[in-house]
PASEBA-1860 file (N, C-alpha, C; in nm, 3 decimals):
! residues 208
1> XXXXXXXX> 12.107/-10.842/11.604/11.963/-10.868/11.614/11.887/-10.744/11.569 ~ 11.775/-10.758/11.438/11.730/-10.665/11.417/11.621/-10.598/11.564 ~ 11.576/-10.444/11.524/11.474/-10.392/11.573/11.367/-10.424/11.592 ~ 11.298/-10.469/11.703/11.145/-10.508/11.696/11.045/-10.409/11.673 ~ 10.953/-10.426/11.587/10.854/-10.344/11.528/10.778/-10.286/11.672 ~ 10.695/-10.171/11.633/10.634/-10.178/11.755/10.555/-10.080/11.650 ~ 10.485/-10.129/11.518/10.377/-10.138/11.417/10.252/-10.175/11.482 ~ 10.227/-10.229/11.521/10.112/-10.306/11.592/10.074/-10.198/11.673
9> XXXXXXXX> 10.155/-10.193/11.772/10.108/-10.095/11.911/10.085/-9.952/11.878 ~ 10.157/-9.899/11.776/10.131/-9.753/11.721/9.983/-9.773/11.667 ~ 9.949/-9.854/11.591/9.809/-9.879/11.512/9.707/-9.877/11.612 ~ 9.734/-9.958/11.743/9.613/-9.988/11.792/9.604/-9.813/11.876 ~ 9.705/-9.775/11.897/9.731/-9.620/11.951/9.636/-9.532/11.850 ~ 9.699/-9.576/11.748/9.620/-9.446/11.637/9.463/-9.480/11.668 ~ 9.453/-9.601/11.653/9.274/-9.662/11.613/9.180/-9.561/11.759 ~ 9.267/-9.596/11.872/9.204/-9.519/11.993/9.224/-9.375/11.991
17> XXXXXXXX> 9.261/-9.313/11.958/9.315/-9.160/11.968/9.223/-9.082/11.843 ~ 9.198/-9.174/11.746/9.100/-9.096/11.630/8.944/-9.123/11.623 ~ 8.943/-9.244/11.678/8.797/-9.314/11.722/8.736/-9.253/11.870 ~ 8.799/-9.202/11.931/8.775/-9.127/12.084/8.737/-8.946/12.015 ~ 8.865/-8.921/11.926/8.823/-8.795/11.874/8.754/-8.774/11.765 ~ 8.667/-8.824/11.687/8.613/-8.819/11.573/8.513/-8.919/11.557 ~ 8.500/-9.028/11.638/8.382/-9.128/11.646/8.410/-9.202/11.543 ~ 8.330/-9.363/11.515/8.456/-9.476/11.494/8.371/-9.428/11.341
25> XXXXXXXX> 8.257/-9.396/11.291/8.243/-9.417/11.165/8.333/-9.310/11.068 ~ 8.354/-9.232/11.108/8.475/-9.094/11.057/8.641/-9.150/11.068 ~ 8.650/-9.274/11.113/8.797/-9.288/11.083/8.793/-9.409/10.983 ~ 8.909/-9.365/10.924/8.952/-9.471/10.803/9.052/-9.513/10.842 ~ 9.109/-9.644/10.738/9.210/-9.754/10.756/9.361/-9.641/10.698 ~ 9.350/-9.543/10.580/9.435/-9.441/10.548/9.420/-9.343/10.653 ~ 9.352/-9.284/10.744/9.362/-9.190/10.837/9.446/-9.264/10.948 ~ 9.406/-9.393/11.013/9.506/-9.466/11.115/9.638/-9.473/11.077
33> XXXXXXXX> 9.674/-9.558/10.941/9.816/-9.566/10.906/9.900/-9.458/10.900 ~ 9.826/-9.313/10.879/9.866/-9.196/10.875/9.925/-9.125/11.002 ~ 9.844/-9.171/11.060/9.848/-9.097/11.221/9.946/-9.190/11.303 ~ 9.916/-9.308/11.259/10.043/-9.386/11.340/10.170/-9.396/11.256 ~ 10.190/-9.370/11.127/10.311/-9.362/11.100/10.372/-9.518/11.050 ~ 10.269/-9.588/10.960/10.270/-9.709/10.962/10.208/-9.712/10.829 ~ 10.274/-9.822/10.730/10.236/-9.831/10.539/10.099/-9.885/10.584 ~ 9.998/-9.914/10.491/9.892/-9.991/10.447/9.920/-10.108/10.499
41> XXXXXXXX> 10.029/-10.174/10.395/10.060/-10.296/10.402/10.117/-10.352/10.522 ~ 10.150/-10.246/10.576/10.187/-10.308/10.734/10.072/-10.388/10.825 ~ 9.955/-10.255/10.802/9.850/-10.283/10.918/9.802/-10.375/10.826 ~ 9.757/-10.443/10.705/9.729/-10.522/10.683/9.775/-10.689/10.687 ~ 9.968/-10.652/10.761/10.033/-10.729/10.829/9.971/-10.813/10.937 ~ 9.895/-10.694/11.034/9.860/-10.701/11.112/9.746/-10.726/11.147 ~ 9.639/-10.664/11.104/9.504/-10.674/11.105/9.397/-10.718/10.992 ~ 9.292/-10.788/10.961/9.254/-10.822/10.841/9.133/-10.682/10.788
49> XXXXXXXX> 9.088/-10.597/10.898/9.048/-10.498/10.903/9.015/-10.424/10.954 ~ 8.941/-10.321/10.986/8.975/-10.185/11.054/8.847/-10.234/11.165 ~ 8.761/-10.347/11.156/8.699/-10.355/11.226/8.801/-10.488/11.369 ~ 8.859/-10.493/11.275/8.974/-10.596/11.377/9.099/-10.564/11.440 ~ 9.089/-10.437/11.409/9.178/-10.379/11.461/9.116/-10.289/11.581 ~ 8.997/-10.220/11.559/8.917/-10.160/11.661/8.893/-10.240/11.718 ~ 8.855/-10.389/11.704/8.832/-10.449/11.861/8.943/-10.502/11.914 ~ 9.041/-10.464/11.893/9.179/-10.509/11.964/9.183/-10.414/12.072
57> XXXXXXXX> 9.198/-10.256/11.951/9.264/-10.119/12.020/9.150/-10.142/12.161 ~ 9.041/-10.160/12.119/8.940/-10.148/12.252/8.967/-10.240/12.396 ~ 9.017/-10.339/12.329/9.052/-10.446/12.445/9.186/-10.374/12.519 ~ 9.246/-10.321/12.380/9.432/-10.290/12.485/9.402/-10.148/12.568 ~ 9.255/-10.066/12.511/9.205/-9.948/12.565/9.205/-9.958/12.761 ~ 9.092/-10.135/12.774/9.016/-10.157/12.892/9.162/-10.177/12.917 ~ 9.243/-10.286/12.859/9.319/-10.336/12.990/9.475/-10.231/13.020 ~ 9.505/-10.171/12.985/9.609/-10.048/13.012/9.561/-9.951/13.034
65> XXXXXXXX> 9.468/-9.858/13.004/9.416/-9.764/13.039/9.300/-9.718/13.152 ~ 9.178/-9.821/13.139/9.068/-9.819/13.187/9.092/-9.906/13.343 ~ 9.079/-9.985/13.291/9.099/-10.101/13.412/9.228/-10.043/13.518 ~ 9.339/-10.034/13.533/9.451/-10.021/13.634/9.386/-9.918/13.698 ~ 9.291/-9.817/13.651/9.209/-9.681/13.706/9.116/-9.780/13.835 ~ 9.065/-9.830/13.747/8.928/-9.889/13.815/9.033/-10.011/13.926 ~ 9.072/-10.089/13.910/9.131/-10.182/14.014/9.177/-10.121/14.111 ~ 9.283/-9.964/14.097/9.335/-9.918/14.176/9.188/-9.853/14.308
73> XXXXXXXX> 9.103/-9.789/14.207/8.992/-9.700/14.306/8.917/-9.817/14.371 ~ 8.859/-9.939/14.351/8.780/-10.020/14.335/8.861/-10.139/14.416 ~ 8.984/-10.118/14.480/9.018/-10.193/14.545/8.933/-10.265/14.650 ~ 8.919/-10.384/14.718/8.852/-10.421/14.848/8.909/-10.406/14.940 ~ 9.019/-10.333/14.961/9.118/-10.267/15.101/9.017/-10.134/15.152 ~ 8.954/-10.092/15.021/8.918/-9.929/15.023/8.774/-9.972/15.061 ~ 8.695/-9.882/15.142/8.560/-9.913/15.216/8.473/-9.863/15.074 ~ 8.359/-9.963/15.071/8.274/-9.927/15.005/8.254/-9.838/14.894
81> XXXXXXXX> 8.231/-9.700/14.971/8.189/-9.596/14.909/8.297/-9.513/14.852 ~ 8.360/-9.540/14.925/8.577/-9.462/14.922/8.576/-9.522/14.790 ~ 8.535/-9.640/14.747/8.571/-9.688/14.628/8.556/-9.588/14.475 ~ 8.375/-9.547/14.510/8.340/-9.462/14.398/8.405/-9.316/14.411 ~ 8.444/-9.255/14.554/8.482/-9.147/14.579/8.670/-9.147/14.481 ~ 8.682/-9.250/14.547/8.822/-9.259/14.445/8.821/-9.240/14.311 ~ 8.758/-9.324/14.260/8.769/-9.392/14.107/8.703/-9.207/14.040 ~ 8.610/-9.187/14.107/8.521/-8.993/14.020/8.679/-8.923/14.055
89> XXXXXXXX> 8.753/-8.902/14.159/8.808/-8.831/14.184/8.906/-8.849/14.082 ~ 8.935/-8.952/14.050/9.109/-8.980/13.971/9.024/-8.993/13.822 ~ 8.942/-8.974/13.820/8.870/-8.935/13.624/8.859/-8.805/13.625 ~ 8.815/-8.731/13.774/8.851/-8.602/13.728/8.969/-8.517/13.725 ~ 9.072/-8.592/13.786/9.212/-8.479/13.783/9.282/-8.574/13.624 ~ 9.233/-8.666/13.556/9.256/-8.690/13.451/9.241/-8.629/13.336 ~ 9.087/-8.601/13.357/9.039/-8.444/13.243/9.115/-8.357/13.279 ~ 9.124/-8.285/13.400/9.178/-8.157/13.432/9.360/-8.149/13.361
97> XXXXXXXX> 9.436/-8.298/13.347/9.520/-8.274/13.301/9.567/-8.261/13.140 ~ 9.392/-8.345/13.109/9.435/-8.330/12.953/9.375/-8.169/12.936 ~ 9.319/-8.130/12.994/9.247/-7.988/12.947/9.384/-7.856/13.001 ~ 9.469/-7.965/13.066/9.609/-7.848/13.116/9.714/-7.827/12.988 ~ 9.702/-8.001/12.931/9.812/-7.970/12.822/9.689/-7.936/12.668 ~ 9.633/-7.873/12.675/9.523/-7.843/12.606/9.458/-7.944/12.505 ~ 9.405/-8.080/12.513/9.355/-8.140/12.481/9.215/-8.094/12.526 ~ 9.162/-8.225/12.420/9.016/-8.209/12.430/8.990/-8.323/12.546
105> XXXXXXXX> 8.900/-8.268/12.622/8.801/-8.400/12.697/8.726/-8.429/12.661 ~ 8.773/-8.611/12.664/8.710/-8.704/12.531/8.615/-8.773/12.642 ~ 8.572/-8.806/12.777/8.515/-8.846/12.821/8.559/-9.016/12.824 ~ 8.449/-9.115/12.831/8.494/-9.240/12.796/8.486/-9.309/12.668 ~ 8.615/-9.358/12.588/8.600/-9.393/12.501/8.511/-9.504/12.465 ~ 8.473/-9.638/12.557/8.392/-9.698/12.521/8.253/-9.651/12.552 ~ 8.236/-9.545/12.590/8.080/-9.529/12.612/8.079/-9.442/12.462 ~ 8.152/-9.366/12.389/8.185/-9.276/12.265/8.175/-9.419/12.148
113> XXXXXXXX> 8.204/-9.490/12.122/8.179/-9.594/12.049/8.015/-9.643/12.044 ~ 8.002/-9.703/12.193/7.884/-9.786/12.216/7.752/-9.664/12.174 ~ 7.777/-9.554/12.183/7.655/-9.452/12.149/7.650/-9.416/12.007 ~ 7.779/-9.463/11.931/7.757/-9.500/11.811/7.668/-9.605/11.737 ~ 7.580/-9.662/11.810/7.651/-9.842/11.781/7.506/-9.833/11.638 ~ 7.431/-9.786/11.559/7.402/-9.743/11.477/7.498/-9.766/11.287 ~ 7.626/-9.719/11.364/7.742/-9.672/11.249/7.817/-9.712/11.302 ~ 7.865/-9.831/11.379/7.977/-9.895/11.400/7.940/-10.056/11.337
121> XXXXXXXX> 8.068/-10.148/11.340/8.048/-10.251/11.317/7.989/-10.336/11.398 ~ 7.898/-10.442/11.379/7.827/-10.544/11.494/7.953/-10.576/11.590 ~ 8.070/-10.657/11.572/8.162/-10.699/11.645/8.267/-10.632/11.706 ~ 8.263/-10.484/11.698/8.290/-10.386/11.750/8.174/-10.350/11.829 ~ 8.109/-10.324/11.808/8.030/-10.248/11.909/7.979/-10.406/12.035 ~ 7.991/-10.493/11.968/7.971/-10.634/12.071/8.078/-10.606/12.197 ~ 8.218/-10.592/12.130/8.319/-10.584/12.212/8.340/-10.465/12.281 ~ 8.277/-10.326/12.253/8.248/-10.241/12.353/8.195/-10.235/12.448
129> XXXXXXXX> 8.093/-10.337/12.415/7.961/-10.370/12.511/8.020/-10.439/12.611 ~ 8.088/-10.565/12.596/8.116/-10.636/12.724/8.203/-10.567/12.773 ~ 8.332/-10.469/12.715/8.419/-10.372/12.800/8.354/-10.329/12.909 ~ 8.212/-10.239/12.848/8.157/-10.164/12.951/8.087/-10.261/13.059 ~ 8.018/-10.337/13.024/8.005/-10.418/13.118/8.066/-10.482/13.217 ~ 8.247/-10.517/13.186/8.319/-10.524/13.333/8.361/-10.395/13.436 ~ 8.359/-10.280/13.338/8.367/-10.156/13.469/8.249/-10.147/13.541 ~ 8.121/-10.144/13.474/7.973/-10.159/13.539/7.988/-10.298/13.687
137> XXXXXXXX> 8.030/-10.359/13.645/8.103/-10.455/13.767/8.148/-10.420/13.886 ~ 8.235/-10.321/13.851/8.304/-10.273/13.984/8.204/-10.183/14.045 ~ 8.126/-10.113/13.952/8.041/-9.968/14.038/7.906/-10.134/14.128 ~ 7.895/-10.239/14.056/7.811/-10.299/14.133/7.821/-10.351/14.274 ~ 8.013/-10.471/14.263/8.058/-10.487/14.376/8.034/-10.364/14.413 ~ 8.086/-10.263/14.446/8.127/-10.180/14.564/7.961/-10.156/14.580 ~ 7.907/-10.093/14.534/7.720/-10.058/14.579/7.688/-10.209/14.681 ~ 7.679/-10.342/14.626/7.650/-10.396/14.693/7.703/-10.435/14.821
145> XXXXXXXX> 7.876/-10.430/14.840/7.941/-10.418/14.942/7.901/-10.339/15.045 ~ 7.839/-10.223/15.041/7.824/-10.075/15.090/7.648/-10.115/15.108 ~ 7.568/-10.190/15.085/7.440/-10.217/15.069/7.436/-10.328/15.229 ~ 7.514/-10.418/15.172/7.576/-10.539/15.311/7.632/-10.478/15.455 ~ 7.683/-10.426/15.420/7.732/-10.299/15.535/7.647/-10.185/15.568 ~ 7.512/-10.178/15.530/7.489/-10.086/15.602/7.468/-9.952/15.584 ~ 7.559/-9.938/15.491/7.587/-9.804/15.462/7.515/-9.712/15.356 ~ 7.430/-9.803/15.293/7.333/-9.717/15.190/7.144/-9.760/15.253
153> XXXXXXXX> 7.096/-9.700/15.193/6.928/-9.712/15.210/6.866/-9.749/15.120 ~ 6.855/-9.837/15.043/6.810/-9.887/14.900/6.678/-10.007/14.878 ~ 6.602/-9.960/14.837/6.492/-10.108/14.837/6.537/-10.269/14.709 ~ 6.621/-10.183/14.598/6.677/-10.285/14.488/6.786/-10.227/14.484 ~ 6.890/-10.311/14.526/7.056/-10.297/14.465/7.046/-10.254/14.300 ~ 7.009/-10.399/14.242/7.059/-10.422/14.094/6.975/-10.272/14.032 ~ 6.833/-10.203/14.085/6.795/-10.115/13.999/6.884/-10.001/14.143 ~ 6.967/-9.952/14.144/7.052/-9.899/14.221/7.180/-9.896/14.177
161> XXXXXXXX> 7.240/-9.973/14.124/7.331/-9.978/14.056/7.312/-9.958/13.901 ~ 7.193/-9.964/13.839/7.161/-9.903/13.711/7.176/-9.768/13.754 ~ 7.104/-9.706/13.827/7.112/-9.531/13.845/7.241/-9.498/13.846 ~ 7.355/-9.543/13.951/7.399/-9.494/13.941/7.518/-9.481/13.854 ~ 7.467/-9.606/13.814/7.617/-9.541/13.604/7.541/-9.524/13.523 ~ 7.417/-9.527/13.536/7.343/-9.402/13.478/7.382/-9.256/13.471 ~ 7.391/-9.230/13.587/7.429/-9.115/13.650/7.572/-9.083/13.641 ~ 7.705/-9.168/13.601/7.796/-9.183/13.571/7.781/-9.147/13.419
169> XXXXXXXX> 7.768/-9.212/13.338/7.723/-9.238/13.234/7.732/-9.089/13.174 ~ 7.620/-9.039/13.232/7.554/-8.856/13.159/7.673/-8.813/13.227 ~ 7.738/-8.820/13.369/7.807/-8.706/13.363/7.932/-8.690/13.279 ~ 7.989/-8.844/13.234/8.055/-8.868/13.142/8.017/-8.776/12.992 ~ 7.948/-8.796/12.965/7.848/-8.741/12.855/7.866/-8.584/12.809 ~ 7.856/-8.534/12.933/7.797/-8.371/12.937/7.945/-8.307/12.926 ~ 8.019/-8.390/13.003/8.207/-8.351/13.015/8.242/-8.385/12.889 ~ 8.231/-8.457/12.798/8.253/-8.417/12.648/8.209/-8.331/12.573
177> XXXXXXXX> 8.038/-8.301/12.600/8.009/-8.224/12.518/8.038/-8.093/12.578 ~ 8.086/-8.053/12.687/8.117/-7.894/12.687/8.256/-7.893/12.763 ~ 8.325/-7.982/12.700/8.468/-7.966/12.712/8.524/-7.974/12.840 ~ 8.468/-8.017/12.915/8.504/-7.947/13.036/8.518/-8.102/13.132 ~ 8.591/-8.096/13.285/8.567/-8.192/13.363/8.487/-8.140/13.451 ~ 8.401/-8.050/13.472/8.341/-7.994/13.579/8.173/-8.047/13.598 ~ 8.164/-8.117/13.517/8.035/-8.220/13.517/8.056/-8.331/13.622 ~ 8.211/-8.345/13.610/8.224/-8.442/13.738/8.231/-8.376/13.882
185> XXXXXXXX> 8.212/-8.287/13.857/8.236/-8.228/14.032/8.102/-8.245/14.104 ~ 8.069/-8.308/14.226/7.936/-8.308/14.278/7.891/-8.421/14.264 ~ 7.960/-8.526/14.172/7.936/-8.637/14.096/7.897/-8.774/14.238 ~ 8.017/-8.742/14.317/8.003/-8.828/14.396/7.864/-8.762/14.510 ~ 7.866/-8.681/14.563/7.747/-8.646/14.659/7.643/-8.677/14.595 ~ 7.586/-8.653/14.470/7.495/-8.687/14.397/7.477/-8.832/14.377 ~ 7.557/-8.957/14.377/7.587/-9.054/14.394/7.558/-9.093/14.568 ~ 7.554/-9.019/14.662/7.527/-9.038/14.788/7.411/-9.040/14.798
193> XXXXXXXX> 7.312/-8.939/14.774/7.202/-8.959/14.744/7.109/-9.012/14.716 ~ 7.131/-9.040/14.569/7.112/-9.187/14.528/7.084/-9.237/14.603 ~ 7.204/-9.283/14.643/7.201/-9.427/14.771/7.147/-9.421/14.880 ~ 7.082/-9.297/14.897/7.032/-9.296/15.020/7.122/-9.299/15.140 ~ 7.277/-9.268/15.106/7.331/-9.278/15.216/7.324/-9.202/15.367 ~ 7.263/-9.157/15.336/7.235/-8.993/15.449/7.139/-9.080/15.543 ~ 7.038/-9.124/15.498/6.931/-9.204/15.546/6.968/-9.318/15.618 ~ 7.073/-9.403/15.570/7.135/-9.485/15.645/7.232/-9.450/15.771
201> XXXXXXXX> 7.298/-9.350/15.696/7.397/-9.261/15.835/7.280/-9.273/15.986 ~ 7.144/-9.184/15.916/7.089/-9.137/16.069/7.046/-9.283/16.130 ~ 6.982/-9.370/16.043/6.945/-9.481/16.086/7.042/-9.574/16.177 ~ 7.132/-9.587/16.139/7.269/-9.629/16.243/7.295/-9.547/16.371 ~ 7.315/-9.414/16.358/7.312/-9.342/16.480/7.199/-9.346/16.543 ~ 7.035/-9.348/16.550/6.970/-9.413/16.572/6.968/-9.518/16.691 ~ 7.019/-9.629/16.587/7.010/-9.747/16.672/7.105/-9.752/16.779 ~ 7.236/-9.660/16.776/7.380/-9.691/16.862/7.302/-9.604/16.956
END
């Protein structure tokens, strides 16, 4: 029995690894095949073009990479707020390890696309969009979980949950542009805030 290719999976590897480091309008269909180690004619085996291949790599990005992060922190075993405390904490010893084996910190790749979206393709940058939109999901459950409980001080959830991947968002942002993961540190108290959680703390002790 011959060898099964594993052409495909190197490509969609390359497409994420040069589009995260160089932004999607700076990579070519000869720079991917290059980097993954794969003919022309292969990825054209595979893909009908580089814009169909970026919205693959992006999908296999959320669901192996992005997502198992977020399900694991974002669990409903984990209280509320533990949720976001998790999920900042395990993005930042993530930078800290690519910045150990001296990589660059690339921040999030679909927010690095979607701030392209100018010089990317319409159906690429479509399919970034709803990516980001199911992690924006989880920062909502848990806010509103934590809203039901008590535990935050907020007059609007939904403009409450804009701030704070807003606030996600830039610190994402700032940790690319100066290399560093230390934009995330503080990330979560600053996120408490926000929420007014302090305000709710006294208000509960308060009432007990």
């Amino acid at each position: 029995m011959g060898r099964v290719s594993d052409a495909r999976e190197r490509l969609l590897e390359a497409a994420n690894t040069l589009t995260w480091k160089l932004g999607y309008n700076a990579v070519t269909v000869d720079a991917i095949c290059e980097h993954a180690g794969v003919k022309k004619g292969s990825f054209y085996h595979y893909f009908e073009s580089k814009a169909a291949l970026s919205k693959a790599a992006i999908e296999e990005w959320w669901q192996t990479k992005s997502r198992p992060v977020l399900d694991k922190a974002f669990s409903v075993t984990n209280p509320p707020l533990e949720r976001l405390k998790l999920y900042y904490a395990a993005l930042y010893e993530l930078q800290v390890q690519r910045q150990k084996a001296g990589e660059q910190v690339l921040g999030c790749l679909g927010f690095s696309v979607a701030m392209g979206r100018d010089s990317v393709d319409p159906e690429v940058w479509e399919t970034t969009e709803h990516v980001l939109q199911r992690k924006r999901r989880y920062f909502e459950s848990a806010i509103r979980d934590a809203a039901d409980a008590g535990l935050i001080d907020v007059p609007d959830v939904e403009a409450s949950v804009q701030a704070v991947y807003s606030l996600f968002e830039g610190a994402w942002a700032r940790a690319r542009i100066q290399n560093s993961p230390e934009p995330l540190v503080g990330l979560y108290e600053q996120t408490l805030r926000l929420l007014g959680a302090a305000q709710a703390a006294t208000a509960r002790s308060q009432v007990a």
